[in-house]
Steps between C-alpha positions, in 0.01 A plus 500: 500500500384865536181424615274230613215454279302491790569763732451444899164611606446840695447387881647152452899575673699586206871399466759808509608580153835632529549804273720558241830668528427526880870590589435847471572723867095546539380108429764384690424697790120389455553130477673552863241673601204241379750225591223451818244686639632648811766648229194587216329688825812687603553610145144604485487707786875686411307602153222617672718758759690619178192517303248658750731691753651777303276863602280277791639690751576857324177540280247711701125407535334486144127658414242400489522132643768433642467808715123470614593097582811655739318768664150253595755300645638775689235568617400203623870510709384844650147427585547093600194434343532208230162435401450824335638651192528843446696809327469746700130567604381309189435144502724257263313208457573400134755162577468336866755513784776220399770746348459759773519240768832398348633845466390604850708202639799567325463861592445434906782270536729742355382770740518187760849474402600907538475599131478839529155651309439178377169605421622770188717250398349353155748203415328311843224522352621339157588226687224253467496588115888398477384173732229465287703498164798296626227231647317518128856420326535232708181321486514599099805226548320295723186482298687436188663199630179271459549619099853542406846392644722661764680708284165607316346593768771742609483643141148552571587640851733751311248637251254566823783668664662734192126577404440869466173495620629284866791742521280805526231307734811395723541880571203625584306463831130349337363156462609386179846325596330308816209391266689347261677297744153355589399439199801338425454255763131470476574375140836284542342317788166463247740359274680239668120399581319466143851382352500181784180465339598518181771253538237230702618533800275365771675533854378299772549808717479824310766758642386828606756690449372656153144538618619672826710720276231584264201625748763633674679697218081598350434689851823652511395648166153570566614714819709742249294484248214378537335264232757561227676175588173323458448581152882404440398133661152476379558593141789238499270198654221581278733472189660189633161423547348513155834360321491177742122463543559392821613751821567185748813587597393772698394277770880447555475865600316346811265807402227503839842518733634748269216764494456459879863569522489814273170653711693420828798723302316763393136571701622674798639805320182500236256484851703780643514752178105421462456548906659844440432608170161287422468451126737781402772305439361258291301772303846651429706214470267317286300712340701864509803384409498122307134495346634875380744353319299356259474867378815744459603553832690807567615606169635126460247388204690339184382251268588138465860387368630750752682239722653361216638766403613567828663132562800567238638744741334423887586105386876553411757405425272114539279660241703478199530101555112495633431626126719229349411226689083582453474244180634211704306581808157468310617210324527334800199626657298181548809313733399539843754778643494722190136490543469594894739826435258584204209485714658690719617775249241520228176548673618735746678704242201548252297623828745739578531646134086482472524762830511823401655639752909384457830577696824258436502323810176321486623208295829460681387169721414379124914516436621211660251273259677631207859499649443177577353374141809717357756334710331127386535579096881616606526217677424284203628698227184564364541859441343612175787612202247739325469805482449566843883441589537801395375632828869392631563906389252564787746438744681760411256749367388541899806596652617731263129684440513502920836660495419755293178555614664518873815734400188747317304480801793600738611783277132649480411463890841601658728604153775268595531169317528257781884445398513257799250283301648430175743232581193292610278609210784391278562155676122444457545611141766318436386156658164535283699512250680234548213306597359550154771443286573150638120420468431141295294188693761359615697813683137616606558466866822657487323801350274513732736507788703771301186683530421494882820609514410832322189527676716488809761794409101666363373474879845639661502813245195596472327441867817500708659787306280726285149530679617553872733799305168660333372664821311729268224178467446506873389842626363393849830355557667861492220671698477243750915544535475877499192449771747304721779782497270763664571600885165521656318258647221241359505640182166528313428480094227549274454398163340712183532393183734187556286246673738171423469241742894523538482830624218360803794186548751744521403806683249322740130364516422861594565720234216640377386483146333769393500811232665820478245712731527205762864482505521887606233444765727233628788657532338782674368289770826454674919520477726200381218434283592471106276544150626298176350683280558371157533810192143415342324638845768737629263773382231394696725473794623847472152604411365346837827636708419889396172427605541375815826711614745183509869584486697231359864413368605268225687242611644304257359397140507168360460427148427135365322276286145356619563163389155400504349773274766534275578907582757713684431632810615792681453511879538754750574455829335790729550558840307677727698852622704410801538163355880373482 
């Protein structure tokens, strides 16, 4: 037979289901890999170096994030003082101290080590995000075991991993990445907990290992975020909650040890900031920069719908199976596993697309839910044959819209089309194609796998080739290079008209930011001192140097693209006279 006529339950340790035609190079290379799980973890992490390493190291700092996260932290290295958080003069008290604690660690045992300028060096400070992402692919596999098989769970692992949405997080220095992996463990070691339950388990001796990874894994994620990972955990109990009428299993969570445990984690630094700072922070944190989002925050306002939208392309290459397997997914919502990733998907997800305010990676720790619930209807073979298998074209339809989108892009920014890119864009191209072609229930997993491999060739062409090649995107990069060529000593900048927080990581927690008539007072305060003067306020520059006598010289001039506001930029460097 086919099929059972009753399927195994989610949560209740499926049997592998060997797929069809599995001789092929690719499914014979992944049943050695799932053959146990030192192998299945091995795998893992080799998918997540190819998938997340291409551009880590060559991509300079981003605006507006990742930058202002990188130079807080550097600032912290330069001043010693951890309790505060600042950029530049200015307070930065929207998310608490976890991620720069992380990134300041990484960053003073590389100096400890001899690194030279460790501090300017932005790929140390991606480091906890590319921990953070690699730990989240590997509790997406852990977490999935109390649901789906071995092998399932690595499919689940893979979708995490190939993700859009996780590549770009695993490349930029912010919290996202290391959040997810504590969500992810908050919620696996939550499952293993209501699913005992579920199943009737009554130990004599309860172990603690899931509680002490739970309270453990909720302050990790308050400290870098704060209370998001509550609503993540509370929205899921009080679902579980209403469907059970009963929440009794959360005494397994041996819940007065727990919260002592969390306050013991997470009090000292909350004392200190409110020692220092009073109610500042939480005025900012809370009420400046989450309560806010209830509103459109920053320009970021867009109406509900938006993040699914969003998930066809931040979700694949898992999405086009997510989509497919949705029928048999709420089918089986009542059986107990099914039910616990609903509760931990649904709720959370209707909050975030009720919020106004909306950016992409605020429902990433809600991914591993449905790459788990995908990889159980694959599992099974439940994967609906309606219309939506269509969406099998979507595997293709994103690599080759990237690679032409990427080979436009290159030609506008630098007029060369990244020729060094296209045999990856066409490997990608040509394994989504593949992977949709061969597309029926039983070749699904093959497909899928033909897929990752696209996204794979995707990541090498497009972040290890094409964007570290578009230098045009990354103006402070080329004045903080030209700044480094100059021959005098303890060179000095100021800022008019491009204030990115790159430029401040870049050129130093010193340069000033200020306007045209500033800049030329600046520079006429002393020698090796420079003015960036960006085209909009050169006239005010000029304006204020007549005034005020100053002789000057032009550098160098660096045009770009302010990636942030969407316009070209034209900078000039000025130097005061005598200046080399």
């Amino acid at each position: 037979m086919v099929e059972t006529l009753h399927p195994p339950r989610f949560g209740s340790g499926q049997q592998p289901v060997k797929p069809a035609h599995s001789g092929r190079r690719l499914a014979v290379a992944f049943d050695f890999a799932t053959a146990n799980h030192f192998r299945a973890i091995a795998f893992l992490m080799l998918c997540c170096i190819v998938l997340f390493l291409p551009g880590f190291f060559n991509i300079p700092a981003i605006d507006r994030d990742e930058a202002r996260f990188a130079q807080a932290t550097k600032q912290m290295v330069e001043s010693g003082d951890y309790v505060d958080i600042r950029f530049q003069d200015d307070v930065r008290y929207k998310k608490p101290v976890g991620i720069y604690w992380l990134q300041a660690a990484v960053v003073e045992t590389a100096s400890s080590l001899g690194l030279p300028r460790a501090q300017l060096r932005i790929w140390l400070y991606r480091i906890p995000s590319l921990i953070g992402a690699i730990g989240a692919v590997l509790l997406t596999y852990w977490t999935a075991l109390a649901f789906v098989t071995r092998r399932g769970a690595a499919l689940a692992a893979l979708m995490m991993c190939s993700s859009v949405l996780l590549g770009v997080e695993a490349r930029l220095a912010k919290t996202d990445a290391m959040l997810l992996l504590t969500v992810v463990a908050a919620m696996g070691a939550m499952a293993r907990v209501y699913l005992a339950w579920q199943r009737g388990e009554d130990p004599v001796r309860p172990p603690w290992t899931a509680p002490a990874i739970f309270w453990t894994a909720l302050a990790g994620g308050i400290l870098l975020k704060g209370p998001l990972i509550l609503m993540f955990v509370g929205l899921t109990i009080l679902a579980l909650a209403i469907l059970d009428r009963s929440a009794a299993w959360l005494w397994r969570l041996r819940p007065v040890w727990g919260l002592m445990w969390t306050l013991v984690l997470v009090l000292p630094w909350f004392v200190a900031i409110f020692w220092r700072a009073g109610e500042a922070f939480f005025s900012n944190s809370l009420g400046g920069d989450m309560l806010s989002k209830l509103g459109a925050q920053e320009s970021h306002g867009a109406p509900p719908g938006l993040y699914l939208l969003l998930f066809w392309v931040t979700f694949w290459p898992g999405a086009a199976l997510a989509g497919m397997a949705a029928p048999a997914v709420w089918r089986a919502r009542r059986e107990p596993g099914a039910q616990y990733l609903l509760a931990w998907l649904v709720p959370s997800w209707i909050a975030f697309e009720l919020v106004l305010t909306k950016l992409p990676h605020y429902v990433l720790p809600l991914y591993p839910a449905i790459a788990i619930l995908t990889a159980g209807a694959l599992e099974r073979r439940v994967l609906s044959r309606s219309w939506l298998i269509r969406g099998a074209a979507w595997w293709f339809v994103i690599p080759a819209g990237a690679s032409v989108i990427t080979v436009i892009g290159a030609i506008k920014l630098t007029h060369y089309p990244a020729f060094p890119a296209w045999p990856f864009l066409a490997a990608a191209m040509i394994f989504g194609l593949i992977a949709w072609w061969m597309f029926e229930d039983s070749r699904a997993e093959r497909s899928l796998l033909n897929a990752v491999a696209a996204a794979m060739f995707l990541a090498i062409g497009i972040y290890g080739v094409v964007m570290p090649s578009l230098t045009a995107m990354f103006p402070s990069a080329e004045i903080a290079r030209a700044l480094r060529n100059v021959v005098c000593v303890g060179p000095k900048a100021a800022a008019a008209g491009f204030h990115e927080p790159s430029l401040v990581f870049m050129t130093g927690t010193g340069t000033l930011l200020t306007d045209g008539s500033g800049a030329a007072d600046f520079l006429g305060q002393g020698s090796c001192r420079f003015a960036l003067v960006e085209s909009r306020t050169e006239r005010a520059f000029v304006q204020r140097a007549e005034a005020i006598g100053l002789r000057y010289n032009v550098a160098k001039r660096i045009e770009g693209y302010n990636i942030s506001q969407g316009k070209a930029v034209s900078i000039a460097i000025f130097r005061s006279e005598g200046t080399e």
